[in-house]
N, C-alpha and C positions, 0 to 999 in steps of 0.2 A: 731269524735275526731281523730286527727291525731299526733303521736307522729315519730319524728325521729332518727336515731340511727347512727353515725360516726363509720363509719371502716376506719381500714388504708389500705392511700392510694388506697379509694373507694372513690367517690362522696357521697354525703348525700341522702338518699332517703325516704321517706315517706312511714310509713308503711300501706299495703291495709287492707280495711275492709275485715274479716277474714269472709270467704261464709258458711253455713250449708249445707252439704251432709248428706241429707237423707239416712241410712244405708238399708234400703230396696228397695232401689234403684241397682239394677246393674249394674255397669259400663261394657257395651258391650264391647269386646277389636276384634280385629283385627283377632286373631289368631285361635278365635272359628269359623270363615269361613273352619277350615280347616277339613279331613277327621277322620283325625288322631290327636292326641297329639303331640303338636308343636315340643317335644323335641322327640318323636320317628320320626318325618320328618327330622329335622335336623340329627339323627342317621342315615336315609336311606340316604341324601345325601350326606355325610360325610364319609362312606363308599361305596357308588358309587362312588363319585370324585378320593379317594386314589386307591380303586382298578381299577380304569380303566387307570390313570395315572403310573400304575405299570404295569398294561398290556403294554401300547403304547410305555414305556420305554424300557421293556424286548425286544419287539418285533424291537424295532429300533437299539437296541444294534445286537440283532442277523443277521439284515441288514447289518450294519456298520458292522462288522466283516465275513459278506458273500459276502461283496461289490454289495449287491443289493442298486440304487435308493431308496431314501427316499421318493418318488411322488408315487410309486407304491404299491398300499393300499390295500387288501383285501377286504373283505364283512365286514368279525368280525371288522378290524380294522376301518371298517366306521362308523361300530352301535358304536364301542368305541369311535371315534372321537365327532357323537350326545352326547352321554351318558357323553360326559367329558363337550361339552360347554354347554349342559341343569344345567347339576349339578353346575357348575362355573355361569350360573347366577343366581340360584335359592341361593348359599350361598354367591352373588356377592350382591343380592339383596331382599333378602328375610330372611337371617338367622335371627334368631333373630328379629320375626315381631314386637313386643311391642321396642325394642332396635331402630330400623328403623325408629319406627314412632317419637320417643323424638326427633332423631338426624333429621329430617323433622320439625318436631314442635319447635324447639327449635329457644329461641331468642336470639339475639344478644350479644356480647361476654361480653360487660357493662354492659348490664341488667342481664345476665346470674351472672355473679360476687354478684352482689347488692344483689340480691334475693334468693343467694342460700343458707345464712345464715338466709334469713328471713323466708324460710320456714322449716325450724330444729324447728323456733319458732312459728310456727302458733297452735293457738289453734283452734283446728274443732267439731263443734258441734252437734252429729248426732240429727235426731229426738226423739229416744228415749233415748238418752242422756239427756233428762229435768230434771235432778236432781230429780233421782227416793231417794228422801229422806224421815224420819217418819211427812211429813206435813201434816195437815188436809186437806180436799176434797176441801175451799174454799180458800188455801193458795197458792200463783203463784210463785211459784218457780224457774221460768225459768229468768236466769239471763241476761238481755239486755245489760249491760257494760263488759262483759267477755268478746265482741267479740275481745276490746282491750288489756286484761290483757294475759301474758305468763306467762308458769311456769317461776320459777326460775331456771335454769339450772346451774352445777359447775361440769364441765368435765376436770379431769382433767389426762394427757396421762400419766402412768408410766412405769417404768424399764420394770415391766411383761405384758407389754400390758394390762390392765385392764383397766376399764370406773369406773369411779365411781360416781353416780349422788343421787343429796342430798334431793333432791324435785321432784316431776315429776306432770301433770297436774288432777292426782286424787286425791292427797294428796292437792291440792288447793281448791280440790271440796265440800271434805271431810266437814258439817256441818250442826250440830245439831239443827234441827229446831222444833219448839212447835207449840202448837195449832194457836197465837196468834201474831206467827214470822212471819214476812213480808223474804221472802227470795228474793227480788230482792235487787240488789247492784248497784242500782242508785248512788249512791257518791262515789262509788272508784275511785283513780282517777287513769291513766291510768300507768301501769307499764311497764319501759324498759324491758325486758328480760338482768339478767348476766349469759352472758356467757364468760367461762375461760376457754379454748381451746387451747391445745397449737400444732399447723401442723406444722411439721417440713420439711426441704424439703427430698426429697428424703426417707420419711419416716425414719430417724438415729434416735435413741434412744438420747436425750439429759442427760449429766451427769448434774445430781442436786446436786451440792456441800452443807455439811450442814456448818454451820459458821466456825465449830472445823477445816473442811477439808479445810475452804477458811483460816482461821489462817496459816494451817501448808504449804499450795500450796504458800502463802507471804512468808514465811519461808526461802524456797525453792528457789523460786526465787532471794529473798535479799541476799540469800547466809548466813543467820545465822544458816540454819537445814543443814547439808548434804545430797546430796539426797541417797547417800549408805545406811545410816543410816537409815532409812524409815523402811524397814520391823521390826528391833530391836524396835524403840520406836513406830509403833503404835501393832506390834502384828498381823499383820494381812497382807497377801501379796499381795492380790488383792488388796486390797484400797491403796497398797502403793505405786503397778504400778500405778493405776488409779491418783491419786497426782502426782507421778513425770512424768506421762504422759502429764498430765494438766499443769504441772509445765515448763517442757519442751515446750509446743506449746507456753504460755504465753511468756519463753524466745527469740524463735527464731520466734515467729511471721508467723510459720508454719502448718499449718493443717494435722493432723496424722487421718485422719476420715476413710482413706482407712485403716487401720493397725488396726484388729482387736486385743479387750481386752477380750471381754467375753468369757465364756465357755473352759476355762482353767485351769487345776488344778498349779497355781504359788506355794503353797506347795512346791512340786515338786521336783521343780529345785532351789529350797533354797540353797544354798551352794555346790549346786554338778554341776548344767549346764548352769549357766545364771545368772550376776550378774544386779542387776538395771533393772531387764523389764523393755518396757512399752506398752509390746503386743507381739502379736507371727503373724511370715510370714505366709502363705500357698500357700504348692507346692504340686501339686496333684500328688497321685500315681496310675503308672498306673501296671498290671500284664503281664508278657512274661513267655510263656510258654504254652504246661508241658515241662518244660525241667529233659531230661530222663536220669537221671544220676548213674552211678553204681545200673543201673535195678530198681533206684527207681524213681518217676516222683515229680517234684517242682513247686509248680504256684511261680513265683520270682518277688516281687516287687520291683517297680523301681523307685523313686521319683523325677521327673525331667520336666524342661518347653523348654526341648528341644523336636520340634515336630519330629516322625521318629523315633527317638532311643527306644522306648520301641515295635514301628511295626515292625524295623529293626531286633531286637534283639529277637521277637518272631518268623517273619520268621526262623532265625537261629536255633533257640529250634525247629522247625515244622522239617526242614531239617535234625536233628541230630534223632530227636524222629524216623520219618522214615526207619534212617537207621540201626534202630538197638541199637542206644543210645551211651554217651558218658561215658568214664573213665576216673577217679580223681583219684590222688597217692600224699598223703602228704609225703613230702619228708624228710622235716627238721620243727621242729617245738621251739622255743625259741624267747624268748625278750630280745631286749640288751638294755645297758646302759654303757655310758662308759665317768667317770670323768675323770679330769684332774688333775693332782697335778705335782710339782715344787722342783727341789732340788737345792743344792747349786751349784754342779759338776753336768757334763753328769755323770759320774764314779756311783756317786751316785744313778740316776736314771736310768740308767744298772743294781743295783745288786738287787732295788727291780725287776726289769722286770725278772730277773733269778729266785728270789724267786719265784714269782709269776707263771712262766713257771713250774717252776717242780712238775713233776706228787707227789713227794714226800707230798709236801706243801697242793696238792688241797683238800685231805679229811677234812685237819684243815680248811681252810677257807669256805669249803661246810657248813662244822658245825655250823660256825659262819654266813654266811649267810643265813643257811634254817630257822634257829630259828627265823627269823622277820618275819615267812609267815607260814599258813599252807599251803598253796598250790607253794608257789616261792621254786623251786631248784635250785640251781646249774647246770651251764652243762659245762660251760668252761672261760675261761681268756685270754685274745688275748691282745698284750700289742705294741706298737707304740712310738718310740722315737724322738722326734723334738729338738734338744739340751739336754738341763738338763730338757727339760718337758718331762713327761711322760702321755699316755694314754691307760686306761685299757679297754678295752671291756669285758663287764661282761653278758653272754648269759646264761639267769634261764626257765624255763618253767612255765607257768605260769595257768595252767588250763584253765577254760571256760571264765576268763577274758583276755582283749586285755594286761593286765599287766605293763604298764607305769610305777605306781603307784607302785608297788610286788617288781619290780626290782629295783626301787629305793633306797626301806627301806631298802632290803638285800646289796646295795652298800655299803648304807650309813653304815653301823654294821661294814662290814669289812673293810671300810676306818678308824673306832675306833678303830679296833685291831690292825692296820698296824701300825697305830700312837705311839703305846706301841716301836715297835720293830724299825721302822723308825721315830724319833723324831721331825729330820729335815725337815720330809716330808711337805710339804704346799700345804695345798688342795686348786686350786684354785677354781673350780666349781664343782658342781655334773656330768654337763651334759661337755665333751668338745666337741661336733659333731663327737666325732669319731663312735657313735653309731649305723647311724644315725638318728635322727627322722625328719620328713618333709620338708625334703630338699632330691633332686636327688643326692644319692651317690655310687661311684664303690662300697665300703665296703659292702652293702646291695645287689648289683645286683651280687656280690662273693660270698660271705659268706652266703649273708638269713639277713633277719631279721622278726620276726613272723610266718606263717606259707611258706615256701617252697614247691607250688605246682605245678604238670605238668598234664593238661587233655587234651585228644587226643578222636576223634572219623576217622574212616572211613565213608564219604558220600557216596555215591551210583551214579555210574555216570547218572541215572534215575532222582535222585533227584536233582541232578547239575543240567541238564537242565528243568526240568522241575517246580522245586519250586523256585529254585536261577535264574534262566533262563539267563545260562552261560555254558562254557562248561570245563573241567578240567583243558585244557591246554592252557587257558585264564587265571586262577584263578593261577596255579602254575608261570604261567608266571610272570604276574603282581606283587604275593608278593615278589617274586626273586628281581625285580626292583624297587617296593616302598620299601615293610618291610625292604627289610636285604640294599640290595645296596644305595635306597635312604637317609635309618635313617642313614648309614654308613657315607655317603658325607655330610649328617647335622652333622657328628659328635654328634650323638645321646645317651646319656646315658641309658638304658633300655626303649628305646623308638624304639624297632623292632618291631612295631603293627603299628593297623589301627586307632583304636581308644579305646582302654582297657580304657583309665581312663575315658570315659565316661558313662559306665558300671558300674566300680564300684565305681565312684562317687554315681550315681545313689541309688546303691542298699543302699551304707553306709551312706545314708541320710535318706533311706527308715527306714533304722535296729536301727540306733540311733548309728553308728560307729564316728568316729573319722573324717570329712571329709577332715582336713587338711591333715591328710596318707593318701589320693587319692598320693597323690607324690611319695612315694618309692612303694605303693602297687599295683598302676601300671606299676610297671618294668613287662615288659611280651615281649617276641618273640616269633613271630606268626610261626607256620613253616608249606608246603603245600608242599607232594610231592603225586606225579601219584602213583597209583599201582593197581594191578592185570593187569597188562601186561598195562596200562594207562588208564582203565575203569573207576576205582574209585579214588578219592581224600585222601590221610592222610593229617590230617589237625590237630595238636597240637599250646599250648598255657601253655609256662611254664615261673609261674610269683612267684618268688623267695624271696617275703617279704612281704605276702596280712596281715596286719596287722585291726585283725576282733577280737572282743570278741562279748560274750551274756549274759553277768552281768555287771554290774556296770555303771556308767555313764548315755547316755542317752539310752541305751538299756532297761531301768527302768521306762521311759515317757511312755503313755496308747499307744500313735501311733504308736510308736515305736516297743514297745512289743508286738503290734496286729502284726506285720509284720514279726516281726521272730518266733511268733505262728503260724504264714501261714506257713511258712515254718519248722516248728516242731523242731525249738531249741531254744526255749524259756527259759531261765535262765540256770544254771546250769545243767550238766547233771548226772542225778542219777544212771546211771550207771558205766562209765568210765569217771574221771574223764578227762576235755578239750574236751571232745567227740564232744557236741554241737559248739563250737567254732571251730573246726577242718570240722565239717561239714557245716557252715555255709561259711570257705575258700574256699571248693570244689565246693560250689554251685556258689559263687564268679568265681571261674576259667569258670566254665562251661557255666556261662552267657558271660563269656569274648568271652569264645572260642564262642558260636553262634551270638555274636555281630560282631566278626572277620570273620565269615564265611558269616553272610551277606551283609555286609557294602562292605567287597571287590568282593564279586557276582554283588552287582550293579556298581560299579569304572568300577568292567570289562566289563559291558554289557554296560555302559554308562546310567546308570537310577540315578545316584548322584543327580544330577540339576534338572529333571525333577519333582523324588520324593519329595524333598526338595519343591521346587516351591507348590507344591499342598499340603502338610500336613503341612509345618514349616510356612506360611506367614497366617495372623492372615487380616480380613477382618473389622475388629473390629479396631476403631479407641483408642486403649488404653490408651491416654492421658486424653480421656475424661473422661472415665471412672472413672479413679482415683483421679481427681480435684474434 
């Protein structure tokens, strides 16, 4: 009897009579010819092949660098050369003897297809599979129409990878027979096998929406739900990326399959870092260092898909650890903020700028400012006149947070008090950019904004050439002509470096900082002068607004916090208060400064392009990837 089964986009094939394999039978295999156990052969040549391929390499490196011929071979290097092509054909053509023999055995790529669903469903029936059931001695139990029937299979793939199957072909078997019961199943008639399977490509987990979620994703789409709204009405924030994720591809007709959702705590960032998920990036982090700072050592992570910059920047930590190590000095530490407000007259906005300058006045408004923080102070008022506008810069301390937020509230208090005394005042904004925040400004690269810091080490003229492979008066040259002279001719605002804000981009993406202050907190000039008669290098980097906290924001995400626990200032610091955020600027400076020391070692020795070429270009076709 012959039954057929349709797949898609298969031809129709006819299912074969299903063969009895006698279980006391052995199936001889290929790989008992051998001495040993298949899988300690493939151990001995798999460790033959690598080590001898580690030999011929070592040994060709140290040629190429003696400028001996590469034709001129040793004795060892000849048994190596046997021992490399023995081993390359035995795993060229041997690994894996049962694997070798299917891919020898194997039919055609159409039949291959047809049949490979048919045998999931074959029922096999060994000999002593005869339905060992309670029959009597003269009852034939052995079933002759089984050979057509399958189980019923219902496979179905989910979320946690789990199989789940409902029937399987002992439960078919499974039957109660009497003295008197005929157990053969001459009239069955023959059954499809169902099977519900669902292969996806590339193995992606598929979202099973239930009706409620296909309801509220129309919703969404038609524009009657807003998609902000999401987390509010269903309660819950992953299912609510997940809908407006779904919601989103359905609008734009775009595939997000590469943007992963799972395994995220969206909790999280509920009202504090991310509004509307519909997934999260990843940028790997990578470690430079130890970098050896005021005698203590920091592994520093660095979060970044620029190739180079975390090898660059660890060479620079290798060359500083060397020499003895570097020193951080915070200089100025405060957050500003500085509104605008509007009078009728200049006149008028002259006399609050006087009130506001005299020392007489600051104890009153400290008062009134510290009460909206436990941790926000006062430190000073710096005031700016553009007509009848006026703008105040307001600099408070703000502890182990990067403080945005601190110096706000305190503005805001003594913009209510002034209001009492100044009537006429008209606030026009909180923020007027005289502060400034993320944008390049003189104010900040003057004054400070955040922490104010300067770290310097002496290199070792040992270590100049020999780790940086440069020599002092190449490296003093060069930043004389790029740093100072060429950032001058670009008319450069805090932009006397090599490359600082890629550094601390870097690390403030690592720590959960603020990435958009990469802008003012990269103001840094690099400075390199000769000394001990021109032997060693002084090499400082003083960068006058690194604006870094270790509370609040995203320094509170798991990644994040795993990052600045590497580096041991993790939240708040229990000692002195700002402590951890003042340490966490030092370490900031101190990776600058070794990213500065080796980024312009290679400019000088000319290894820029070369290095670049070999670590930054990616061989890997990544469009593909991600369709």
């Amino acid at each position: 009897m012959e039954a057929s089964r349709p797949t898609a986009n298969k031809r129709v094939h006819a299912l074969k009579p299903t063969k009895r394999i006698p279980l006391e039978e052995d199936t001889a295999k290929a790989s008992d010819a051998l001495p040993i156990p298949l899988y300690l052969t493939n151990a001995v040549f798999f460790t033959l092949f690598f080590s001898v391929v580690y030999f011929l390499l070592s040994r060709w490196r140290e040629k190429i660098r003696a400028s001996i011929p590469l034709h001129l071979v040793t004795f060892s290097e000849i048994i190596a050369i046997f021992a490399l092509v023995a081993s390359l054909i035995y795993l060229l053509g041997f690994f894996g003897i049962d694997f070798v023999q299917s891919l020898i055995l194997r039919p055609s790529g159409d039949v291959w297809s047809a049949e490979d669903e048919e045998e999931e469903n074959k029922v096999l029936l060994p000999k002593e599979d005869a339905r060992t059931v309670p029959c009597g001695e003269a009852l034939d139990c052995s079933p002759p129409s089984l050979a057509t029937m399958a189980p019923v299979v219902t496979t179905q793939k989910l979320f946690d990878e789990k199989t789940v199957r409902v029937t399987t072909e002992e439960d078919a078997r499974k039957v109660s027979c009497g003295q008197a019961l005929d157990c053969s199943l001459p009239s069955l008639p023959p059954r499809v096998p169902v099977v519900t399977t669902q292969k996806l490509l590339d193995e992606k987990p598929v979202v099973v929406t239930t009706e409620e979620d296909e309801e509220i994703i129309t919703s969404v789409v038609t524009g009657t739900l807003p998609s902000y709204s999401l987390e509010s009405k269903l309660g819950d924030c992953k299912r609510a990326a997940a809908i407006r994720r779904e919601a989103l591809q359905r609008l734009t007709g775009k595939s997000l399959s590469g943007l992963p959702l799972d395994r995220f705590d969206y909790e999280s960032i509920l009202g504090q870092c991310c509004e509307m998920p519909v997934g999260y990036v990843q940028i790997p982090v990578g470690i430079a260092g130890p970098l050896l700072l005021n005698e203590r050592e920091f592994s520093v992570p660095m979060a970044t898909t620029e190739g180079c910059l975390v090898a660059s920047t660890n060479r620079g930590c290798k060359a500083i650890h060397l020499s003895g190590g570097a020193t951080c000095i915070i200089l100025k530490d405060g957050m500003t903020r500085a509104p605008i407000v509007r009078f009728g007259t200049s006149k008028k906005a002259a006399e609050l700028k006087f009130y506001l300058e005299d020392p007489d006045n600051f104890d009153t408004l400290a008062v009134v400012f510290n009460r909206s923080s436990r941790f926000g102070r006062l430190q000073s008022i710096k005031c700016a006149i553009a007509g009848k506008n006026l703008y105040m810069r307001f600099t408070c301390s703000t502890s182990d947070a990067m403080g945005m937020n601190m110096v706000s509230k305190g503005v805001q208090s003594v913009l209510d008090f002034l209001q009492t005394d100044f009537p006429d005042m008209d606030v026009i904004g909180i923020s007027g950019n005289f502060c400034t925040d993320k944008k390049p400004a003189a104010v900040n690269w003057i004054e400070g904004r955040g922490k104010s810091v300067v770290c310097e080490a002496i290199i070792k003229g040992d270590v100049v050439r020999k780790v940086l492979k440069t020599s002092v008066e190449s490296l003093v040259e060069l930043n004389m002509l790029k740093n100072l002279t060429g950032s001058a001719m670009a008319g450069a605002l805090g932009g006397f470096n090599a490359h600082a804000s890629n550094v601390v981009t870097a690390i403030y993406i690592a720590t959960g900082q603020d990435p958009a202050q990469n802008v003012e907190s990269s103001h840094c000039i690099t400075m390199m002068e000769a000394v001990n008669d021109g032997k060693d290098i002084h090499v400082s980097a003083t960068m006058p607004s690194i604006e870094v906290g270790t509370v609040g924001g995203g320094t509170q995400l798991a990644s994040q916090s795993a990052c600045l626990n590497l580096l041991g200032v993790k939240g708040a610091s229990k000692e002195v208060a700002g402590a951890n955020s003042r340490m966490l600027a030092t370490i900031v400076a101190g990776a600058v400064l070794a990213g500065e020391l080796s980024l312009m070692s290679a400019l000088a020795a000319g290894q820029l392009v070369k290095s670049h070429m070999k670590y930054n270009r990616s061989s890997k076709d990544v469009s593909k990837l991600s369709s």
